[in-house]
Biopython code that builds the backbone (N, CA, C, O; Angstrom):
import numpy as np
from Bio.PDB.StructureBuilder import StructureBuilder

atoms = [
    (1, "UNK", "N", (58.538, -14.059, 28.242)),
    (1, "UNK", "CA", (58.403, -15.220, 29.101)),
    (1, "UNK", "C", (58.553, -16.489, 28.262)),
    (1, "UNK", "O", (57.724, -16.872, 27.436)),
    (2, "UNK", "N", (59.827, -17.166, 28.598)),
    (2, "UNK", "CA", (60.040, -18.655, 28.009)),
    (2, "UNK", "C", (59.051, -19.692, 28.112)),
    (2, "UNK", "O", (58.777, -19.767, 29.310)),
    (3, "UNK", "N", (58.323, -20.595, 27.411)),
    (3, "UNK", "CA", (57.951, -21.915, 28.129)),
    (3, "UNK", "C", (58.430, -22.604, 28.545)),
    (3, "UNK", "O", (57.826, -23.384, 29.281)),
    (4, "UNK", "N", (60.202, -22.768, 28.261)),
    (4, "UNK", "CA", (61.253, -23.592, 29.022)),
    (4, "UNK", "C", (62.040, -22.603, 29.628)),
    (4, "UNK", "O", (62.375, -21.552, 29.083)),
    (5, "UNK", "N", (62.328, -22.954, 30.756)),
    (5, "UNK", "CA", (63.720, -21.923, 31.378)),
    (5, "UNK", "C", (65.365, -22.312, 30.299)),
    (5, "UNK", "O", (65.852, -23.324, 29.793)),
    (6, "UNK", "N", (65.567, -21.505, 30.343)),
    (6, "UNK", "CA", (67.350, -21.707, 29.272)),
    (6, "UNK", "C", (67.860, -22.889, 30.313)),
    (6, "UNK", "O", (68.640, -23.571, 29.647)),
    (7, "UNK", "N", (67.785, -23.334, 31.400)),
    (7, "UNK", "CA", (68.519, -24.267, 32.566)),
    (7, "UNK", "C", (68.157, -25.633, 32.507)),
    (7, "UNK", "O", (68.699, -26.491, 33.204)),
    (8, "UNK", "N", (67.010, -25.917, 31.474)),
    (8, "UNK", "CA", (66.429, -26.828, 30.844)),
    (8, "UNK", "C", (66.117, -27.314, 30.196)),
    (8, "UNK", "O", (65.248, -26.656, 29.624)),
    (9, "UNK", "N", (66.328, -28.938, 29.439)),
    (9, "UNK", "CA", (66.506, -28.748, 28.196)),
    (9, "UNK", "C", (64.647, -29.589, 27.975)),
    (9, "UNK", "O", (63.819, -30.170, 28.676)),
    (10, "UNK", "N", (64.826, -29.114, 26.464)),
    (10, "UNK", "CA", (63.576, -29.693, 26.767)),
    (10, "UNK", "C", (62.762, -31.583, 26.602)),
    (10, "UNK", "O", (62.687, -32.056, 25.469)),
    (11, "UNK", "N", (62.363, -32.234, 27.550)),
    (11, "UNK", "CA", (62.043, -33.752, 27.872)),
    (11, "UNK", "C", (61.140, -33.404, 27.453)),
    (11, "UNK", "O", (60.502, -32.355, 27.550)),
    (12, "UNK", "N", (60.909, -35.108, 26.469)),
    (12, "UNK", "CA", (59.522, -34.924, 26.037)),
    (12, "UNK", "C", (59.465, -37.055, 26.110)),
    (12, "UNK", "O", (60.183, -37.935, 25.636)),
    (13, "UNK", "N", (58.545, -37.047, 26.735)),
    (13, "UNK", "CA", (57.941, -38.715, 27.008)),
    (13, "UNK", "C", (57.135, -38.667, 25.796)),
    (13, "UNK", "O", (56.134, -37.951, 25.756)),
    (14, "UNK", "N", (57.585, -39.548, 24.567)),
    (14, "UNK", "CA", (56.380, -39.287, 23.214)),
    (14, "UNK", "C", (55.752, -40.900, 23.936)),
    (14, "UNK", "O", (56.127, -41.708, 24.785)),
    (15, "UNK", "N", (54.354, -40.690, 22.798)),
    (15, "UNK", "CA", (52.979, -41.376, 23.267)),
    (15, "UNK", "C", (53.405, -43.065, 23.237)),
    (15, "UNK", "O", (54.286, -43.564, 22.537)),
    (16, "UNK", "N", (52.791, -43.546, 23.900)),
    (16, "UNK", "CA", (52.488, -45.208, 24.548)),
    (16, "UNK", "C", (52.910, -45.635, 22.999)),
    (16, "UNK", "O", (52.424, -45.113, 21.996)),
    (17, "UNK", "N", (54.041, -46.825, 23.004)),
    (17, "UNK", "CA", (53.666, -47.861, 21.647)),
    (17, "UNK", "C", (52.714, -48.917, 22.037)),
    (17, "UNK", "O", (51.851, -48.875, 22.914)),
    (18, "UNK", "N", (53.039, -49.913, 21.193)),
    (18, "UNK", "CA", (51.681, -50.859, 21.148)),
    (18, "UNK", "C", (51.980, -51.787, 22.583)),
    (18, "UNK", "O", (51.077, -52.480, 23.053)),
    (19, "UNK", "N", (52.992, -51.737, 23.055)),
    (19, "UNK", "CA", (53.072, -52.372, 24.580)),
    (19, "UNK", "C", (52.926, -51.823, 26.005)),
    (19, "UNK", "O", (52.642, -52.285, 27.110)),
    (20, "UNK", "N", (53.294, -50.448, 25.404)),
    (20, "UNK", "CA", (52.305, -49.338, 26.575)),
    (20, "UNK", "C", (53.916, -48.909, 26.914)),
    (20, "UNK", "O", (53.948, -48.670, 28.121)),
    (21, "UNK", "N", (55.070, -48.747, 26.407)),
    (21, "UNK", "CA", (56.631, -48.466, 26.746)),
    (21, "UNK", "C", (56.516, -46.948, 26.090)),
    (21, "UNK", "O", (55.895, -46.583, 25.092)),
    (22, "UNK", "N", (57.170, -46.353, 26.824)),
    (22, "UNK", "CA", (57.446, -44.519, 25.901)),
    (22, "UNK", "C", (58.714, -44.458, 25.940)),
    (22, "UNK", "O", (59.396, -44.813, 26.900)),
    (23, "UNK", "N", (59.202, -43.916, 24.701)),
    (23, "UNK", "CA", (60.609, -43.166, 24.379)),
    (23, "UNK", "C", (60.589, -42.025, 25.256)),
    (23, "UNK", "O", (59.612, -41.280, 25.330)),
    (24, "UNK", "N", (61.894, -41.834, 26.080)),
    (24, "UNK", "CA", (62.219, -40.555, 26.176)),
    (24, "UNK", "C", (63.156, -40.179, 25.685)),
    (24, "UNK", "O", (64.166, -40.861, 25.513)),
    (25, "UNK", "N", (62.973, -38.711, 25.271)),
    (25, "UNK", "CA", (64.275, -37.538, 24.423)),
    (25, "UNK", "C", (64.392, -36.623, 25.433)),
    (25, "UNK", "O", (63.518, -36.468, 26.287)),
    (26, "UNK", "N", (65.735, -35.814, 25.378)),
    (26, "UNK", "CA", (65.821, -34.403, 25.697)),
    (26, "UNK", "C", (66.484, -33.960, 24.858)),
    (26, "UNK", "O", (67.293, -34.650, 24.238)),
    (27, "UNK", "N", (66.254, -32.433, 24.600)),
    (27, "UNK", "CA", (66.864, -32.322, 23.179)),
    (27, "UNK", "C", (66.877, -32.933, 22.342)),
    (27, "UNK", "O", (68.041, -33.275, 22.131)),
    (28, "UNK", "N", (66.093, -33.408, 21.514)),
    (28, "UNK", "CA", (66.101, -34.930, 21.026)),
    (28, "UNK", "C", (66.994, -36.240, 20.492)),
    (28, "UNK", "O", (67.230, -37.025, 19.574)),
    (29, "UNK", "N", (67.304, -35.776, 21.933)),
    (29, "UNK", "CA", (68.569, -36.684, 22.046)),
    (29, "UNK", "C", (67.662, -37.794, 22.638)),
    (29, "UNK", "O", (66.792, -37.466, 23.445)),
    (30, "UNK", "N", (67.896, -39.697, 22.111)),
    (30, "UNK", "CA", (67.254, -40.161, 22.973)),
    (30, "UNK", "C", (68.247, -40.809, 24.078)),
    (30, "UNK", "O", (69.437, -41.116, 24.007)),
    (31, "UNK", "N", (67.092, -40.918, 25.354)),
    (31, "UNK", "CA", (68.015, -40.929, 26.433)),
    (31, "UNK", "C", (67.398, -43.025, 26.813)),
    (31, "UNK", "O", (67.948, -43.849, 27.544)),
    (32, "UNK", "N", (66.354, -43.152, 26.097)),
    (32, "UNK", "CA", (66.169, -44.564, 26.308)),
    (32, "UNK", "C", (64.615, -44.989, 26.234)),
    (32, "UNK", "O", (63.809, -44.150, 25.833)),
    (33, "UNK", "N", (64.263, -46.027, 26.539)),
    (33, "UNK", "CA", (62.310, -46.694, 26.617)),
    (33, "UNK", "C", (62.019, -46.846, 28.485)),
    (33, "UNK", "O", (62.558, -47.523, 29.360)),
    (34, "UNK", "N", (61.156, -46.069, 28.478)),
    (34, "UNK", "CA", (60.311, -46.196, 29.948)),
    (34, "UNK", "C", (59.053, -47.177, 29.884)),
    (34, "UNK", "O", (58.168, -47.191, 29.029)),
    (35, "UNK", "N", (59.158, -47.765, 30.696)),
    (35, "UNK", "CA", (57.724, -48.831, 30.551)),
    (35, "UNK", "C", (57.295, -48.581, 32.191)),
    (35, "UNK", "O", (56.530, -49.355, 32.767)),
    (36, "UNK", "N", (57.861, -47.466, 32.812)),
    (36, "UNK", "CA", (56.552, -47.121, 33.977)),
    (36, "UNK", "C", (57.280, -45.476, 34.751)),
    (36, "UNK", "O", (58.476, -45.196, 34.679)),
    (37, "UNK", "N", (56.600, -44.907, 35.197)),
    (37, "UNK", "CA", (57.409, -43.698, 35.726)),
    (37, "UNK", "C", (58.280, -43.733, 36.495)),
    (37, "UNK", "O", (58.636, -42.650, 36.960)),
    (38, "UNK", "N", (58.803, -44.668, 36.831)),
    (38, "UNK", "CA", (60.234, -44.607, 37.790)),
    (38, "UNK", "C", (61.063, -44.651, 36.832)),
    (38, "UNK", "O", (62.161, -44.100, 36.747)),
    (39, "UNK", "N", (60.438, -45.430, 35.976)),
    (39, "UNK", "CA", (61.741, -45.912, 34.666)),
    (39, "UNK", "C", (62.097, -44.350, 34.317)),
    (39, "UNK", "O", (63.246, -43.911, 34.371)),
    (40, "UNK", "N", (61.315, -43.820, 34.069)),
    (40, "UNK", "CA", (61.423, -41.868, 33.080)),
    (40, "UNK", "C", (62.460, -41.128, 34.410)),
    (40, "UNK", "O", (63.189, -40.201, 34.058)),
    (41, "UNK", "N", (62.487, -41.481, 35.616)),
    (41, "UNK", "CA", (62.863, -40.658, 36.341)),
    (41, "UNK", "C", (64.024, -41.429, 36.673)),
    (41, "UNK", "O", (64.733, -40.728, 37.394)),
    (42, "UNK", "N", (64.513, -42.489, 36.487)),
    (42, "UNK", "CA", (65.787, -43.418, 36.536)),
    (42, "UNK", "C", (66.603, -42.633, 34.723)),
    (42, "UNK", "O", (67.677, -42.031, 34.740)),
    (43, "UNK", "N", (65.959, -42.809, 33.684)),
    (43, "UNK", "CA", (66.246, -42.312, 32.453)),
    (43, "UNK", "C", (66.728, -40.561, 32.933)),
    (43, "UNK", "O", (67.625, -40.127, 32.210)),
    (44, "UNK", "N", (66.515, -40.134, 33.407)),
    (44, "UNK", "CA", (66.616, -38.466, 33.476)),
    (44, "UNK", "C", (67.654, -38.465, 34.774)),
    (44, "UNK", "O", (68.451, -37.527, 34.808)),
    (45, "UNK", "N", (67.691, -39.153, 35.526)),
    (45, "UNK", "CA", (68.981, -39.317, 36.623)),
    (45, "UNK", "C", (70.388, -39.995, 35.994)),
    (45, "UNK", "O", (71.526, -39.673, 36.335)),
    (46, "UNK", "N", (70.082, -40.871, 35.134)),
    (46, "UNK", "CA", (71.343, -41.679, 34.166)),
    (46, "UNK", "C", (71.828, -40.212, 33.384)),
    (46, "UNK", "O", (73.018, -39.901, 33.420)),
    (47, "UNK", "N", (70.521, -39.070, 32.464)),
    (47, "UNK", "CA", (71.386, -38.404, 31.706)),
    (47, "UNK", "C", (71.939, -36.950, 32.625)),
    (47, "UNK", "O", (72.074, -35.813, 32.172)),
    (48, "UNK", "N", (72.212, -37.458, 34.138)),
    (48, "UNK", "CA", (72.446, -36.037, 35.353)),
    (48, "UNK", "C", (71.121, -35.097, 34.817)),
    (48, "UNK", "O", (71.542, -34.004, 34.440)),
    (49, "UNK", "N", (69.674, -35.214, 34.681)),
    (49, "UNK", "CA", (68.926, -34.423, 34.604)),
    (49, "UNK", "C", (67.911, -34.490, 35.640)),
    (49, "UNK", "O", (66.753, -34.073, 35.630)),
    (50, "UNK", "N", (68.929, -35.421, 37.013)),
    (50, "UNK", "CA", (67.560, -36.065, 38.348)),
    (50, "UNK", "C", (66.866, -34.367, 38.708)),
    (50, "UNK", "O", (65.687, -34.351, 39.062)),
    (51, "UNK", "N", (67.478, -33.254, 38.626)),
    (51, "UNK", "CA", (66.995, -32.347, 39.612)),
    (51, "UNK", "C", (65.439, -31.754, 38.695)),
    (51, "UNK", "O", (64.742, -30.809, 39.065)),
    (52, "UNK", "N", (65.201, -32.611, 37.462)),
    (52, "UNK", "CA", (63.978, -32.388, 37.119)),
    (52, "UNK", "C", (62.585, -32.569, 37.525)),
    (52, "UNK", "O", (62.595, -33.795, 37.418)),
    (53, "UNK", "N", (61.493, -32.327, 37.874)),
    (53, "UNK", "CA", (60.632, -32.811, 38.372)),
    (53, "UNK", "C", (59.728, -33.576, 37.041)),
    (53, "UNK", "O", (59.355, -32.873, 36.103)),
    (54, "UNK", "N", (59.494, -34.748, 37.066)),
    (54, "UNK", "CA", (59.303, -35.286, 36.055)),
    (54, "UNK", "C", (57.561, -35.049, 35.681)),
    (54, "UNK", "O", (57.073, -35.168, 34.557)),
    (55, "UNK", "N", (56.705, -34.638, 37.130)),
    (55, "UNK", "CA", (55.465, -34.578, 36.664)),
    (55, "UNK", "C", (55.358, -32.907, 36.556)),
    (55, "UNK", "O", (54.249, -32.444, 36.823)),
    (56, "UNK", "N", (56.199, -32.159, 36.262)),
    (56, "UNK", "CA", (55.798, -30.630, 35.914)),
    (56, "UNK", "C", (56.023, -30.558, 34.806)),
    (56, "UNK", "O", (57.119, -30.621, 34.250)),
    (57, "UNK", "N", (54.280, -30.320, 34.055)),
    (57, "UNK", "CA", (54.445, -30.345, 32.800)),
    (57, "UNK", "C", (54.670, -28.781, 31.651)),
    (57, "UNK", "O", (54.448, -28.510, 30.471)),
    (58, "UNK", "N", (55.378, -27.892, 33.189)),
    (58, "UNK", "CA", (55.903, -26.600, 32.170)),
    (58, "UNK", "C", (57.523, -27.415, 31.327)),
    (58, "UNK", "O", (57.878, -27.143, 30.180)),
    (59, "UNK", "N", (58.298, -28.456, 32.314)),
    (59, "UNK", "CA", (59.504, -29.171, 31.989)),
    (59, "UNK", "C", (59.593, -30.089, 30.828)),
    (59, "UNK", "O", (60.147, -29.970, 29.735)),
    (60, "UNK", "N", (58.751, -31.229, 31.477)),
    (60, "UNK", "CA", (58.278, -32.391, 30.789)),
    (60, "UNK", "C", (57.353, -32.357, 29.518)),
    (60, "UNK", "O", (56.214, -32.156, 29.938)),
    (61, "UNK", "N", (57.344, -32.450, 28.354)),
    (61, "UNK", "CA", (56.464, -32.474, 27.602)),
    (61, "UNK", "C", (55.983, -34.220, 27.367)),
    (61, "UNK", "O", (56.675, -35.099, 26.855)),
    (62, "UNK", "N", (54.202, -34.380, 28.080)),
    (62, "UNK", "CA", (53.987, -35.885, 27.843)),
    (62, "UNK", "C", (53.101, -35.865, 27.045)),
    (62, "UNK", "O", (52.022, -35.328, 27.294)),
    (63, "UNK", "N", (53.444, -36.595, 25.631)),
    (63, "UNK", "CA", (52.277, -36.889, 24.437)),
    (63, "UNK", "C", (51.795, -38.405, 24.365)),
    (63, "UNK", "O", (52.450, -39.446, 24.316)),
    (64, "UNK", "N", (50.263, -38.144, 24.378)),
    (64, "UNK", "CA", (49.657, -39.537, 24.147)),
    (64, "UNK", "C", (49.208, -39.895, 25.562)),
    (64, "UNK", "O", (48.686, -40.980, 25.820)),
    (65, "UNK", "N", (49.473, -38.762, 26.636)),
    (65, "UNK", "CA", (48.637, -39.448, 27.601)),
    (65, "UNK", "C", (49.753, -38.644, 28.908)),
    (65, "UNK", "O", (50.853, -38.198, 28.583)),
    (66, "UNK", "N", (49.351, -38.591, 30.035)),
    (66, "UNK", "CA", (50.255, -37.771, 31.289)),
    (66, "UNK", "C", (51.039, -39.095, 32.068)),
    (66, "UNK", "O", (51.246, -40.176, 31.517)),
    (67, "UNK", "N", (51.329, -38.835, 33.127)),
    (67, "UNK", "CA", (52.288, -39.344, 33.955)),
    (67, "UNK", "C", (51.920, -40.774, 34.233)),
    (67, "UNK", "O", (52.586, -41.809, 34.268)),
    (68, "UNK", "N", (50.518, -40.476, 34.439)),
    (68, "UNK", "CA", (49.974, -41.719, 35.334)),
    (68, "UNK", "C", (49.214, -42.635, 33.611)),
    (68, "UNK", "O", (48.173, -43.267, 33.789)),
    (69, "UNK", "N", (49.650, -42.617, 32.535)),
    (69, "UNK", "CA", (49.217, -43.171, 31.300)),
    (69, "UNK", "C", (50.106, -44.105, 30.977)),
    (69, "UNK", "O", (51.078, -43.700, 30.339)),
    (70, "UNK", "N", (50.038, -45.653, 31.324)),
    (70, "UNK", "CA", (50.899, -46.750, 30.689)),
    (70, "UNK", "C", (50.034, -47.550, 30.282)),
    (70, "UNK", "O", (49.935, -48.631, 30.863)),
    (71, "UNK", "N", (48.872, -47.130, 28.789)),
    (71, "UNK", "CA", (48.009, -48.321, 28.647)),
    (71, "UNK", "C", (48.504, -49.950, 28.484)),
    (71, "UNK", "O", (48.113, -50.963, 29.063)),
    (72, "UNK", "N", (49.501, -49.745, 27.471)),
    (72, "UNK", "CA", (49.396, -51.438, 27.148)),
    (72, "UNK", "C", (50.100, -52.103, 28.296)),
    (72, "UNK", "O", (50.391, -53.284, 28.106)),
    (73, "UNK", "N", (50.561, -51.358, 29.913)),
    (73, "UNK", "CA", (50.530, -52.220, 31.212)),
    (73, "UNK", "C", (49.869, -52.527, 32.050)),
    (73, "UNK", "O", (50.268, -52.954, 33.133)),
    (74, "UNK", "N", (47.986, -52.275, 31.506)),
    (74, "UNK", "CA", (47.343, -52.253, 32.141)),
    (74, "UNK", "C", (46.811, -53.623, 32.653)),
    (74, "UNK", "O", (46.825, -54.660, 31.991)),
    (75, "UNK", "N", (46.307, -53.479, 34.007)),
    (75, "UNK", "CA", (45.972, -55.307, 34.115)),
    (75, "UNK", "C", (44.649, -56.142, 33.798)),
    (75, "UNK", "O", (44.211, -57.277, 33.986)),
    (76, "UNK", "N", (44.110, -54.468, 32.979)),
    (76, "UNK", "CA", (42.535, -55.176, 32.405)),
    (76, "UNK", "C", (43.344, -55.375, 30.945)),
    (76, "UNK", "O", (44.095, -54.604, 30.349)),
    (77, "UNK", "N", (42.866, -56.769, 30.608)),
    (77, "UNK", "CA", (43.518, -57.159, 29.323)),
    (77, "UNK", "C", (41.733, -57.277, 28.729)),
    (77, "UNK", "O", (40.818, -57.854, 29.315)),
    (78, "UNK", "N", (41.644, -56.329, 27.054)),
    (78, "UNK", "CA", (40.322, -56.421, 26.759)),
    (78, "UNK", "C", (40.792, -57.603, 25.655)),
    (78, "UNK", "O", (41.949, -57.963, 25.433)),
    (79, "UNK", "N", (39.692, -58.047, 25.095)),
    (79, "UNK", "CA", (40.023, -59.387, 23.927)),
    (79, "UNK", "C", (38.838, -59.010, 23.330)),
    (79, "UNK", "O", (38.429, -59.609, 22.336)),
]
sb = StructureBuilder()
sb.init_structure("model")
sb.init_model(0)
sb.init_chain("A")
sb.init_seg("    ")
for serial, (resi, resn, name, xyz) in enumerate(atoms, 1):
    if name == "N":
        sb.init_residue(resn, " ", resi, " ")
    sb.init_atom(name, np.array(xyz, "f"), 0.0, 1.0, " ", f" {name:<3s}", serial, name[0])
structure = sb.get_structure()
């Protein structure tokens, strides 16, 4: 039993930089910077990979935090 199906390559959203934007790769190929989840699912439709489901995380590998994680866009600003 694979953790990726062979029909998929493998996406990985690496963790928040200091503005709260994530790189995405597939294959680590990069495909561009997401600064909110439409952006990751606009990024994966640009590389023909729309038929992915972006919050199944047998597909998606998300480090530094899951789907719903964009700290540095948050609108509590701490000081």
């Amino acid at each position: 039993m694979a953790a990726h199906p062979a029909q998929h390559p493998h996406v990985v959203v690496h963790s928040p930089a200091l503005d709260g934007s994530r790189r995405v790769t597939a294959n680590d190929e990069n495909l561009g910077v997401a600064s909110h989840l439409d952006d990751v699912v606009e990024l994966l439709r640009l590389a023909d990979l729309d038929r992915i489901e972006v919050e199944d995380e047998d597909i998606v590998e998300w480090q530094g935090g899951g789907p719903d994680d964009w700290p540095g866009l948050s609108e509590h600003i701490e000081r």
